[in-house]
N, C-alpha and C positions, 0 to 999 in steps of 0.2 A: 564239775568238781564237787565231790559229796564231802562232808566238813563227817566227822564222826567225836563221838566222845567216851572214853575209856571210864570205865568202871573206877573207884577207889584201889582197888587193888587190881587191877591191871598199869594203871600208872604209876602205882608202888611197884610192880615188877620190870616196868620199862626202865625207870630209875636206875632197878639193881642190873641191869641188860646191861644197861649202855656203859657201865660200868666197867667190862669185862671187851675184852680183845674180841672176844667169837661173834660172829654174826651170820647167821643164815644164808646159804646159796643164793637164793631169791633175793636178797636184800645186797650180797656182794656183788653179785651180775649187775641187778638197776643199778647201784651206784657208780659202776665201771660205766655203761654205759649213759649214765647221764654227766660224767666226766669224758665222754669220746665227743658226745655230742653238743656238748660247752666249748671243749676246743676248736670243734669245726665252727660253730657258731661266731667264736673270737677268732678266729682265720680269717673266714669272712668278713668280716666285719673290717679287721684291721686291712684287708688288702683293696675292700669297695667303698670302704667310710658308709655301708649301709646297713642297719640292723636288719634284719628279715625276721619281721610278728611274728608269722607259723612256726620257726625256728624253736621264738624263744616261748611261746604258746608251749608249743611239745615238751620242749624242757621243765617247764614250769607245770605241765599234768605228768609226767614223770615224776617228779621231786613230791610231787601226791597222792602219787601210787607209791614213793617210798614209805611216805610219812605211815599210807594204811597198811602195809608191809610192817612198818615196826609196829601198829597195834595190833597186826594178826598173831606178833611173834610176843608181842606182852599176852597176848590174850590165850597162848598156847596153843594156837594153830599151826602154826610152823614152828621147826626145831631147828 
């Protein structure tokens, strides 16, 4: 998991982002699917009474490939 940190003014521009309803294809998909895969995770979960690591391991490097997704999308890499 690589940590990154945004320029002054690309976190002035994630700011005004997030602001707004639009969100980039790349960023709509991860989010869908790290909401597909939270629910199977809580299925699980609730029908074995057992959490499964790798599960929630993937989930948790997912939600950090979103996190570098919004800095590609402050930084103007994606539209």
């Amino acid at each position: 998991m690589a940590h990154r940190f945004l320029s002054p003014e690309a976190a002035r521009r994630m700011c005004e982002l997030g602001n707004k309803p639009y969100r980039p294809k790349e960023i709509r998909e991860l989010q869908e699917q790290i909401e597909a895969e939270t629910r199977v995770a809580e299925l699980k979960h609730s029908a074995t009474g057992v959490v499964n690591p790798k599960a929630i391991q993937k989930i948790v490097q997912m939600k950090v490939d979103l996190d570098n997704l919004y800095g590609d999308w402050a930084e103007g890499k994606i539209d």
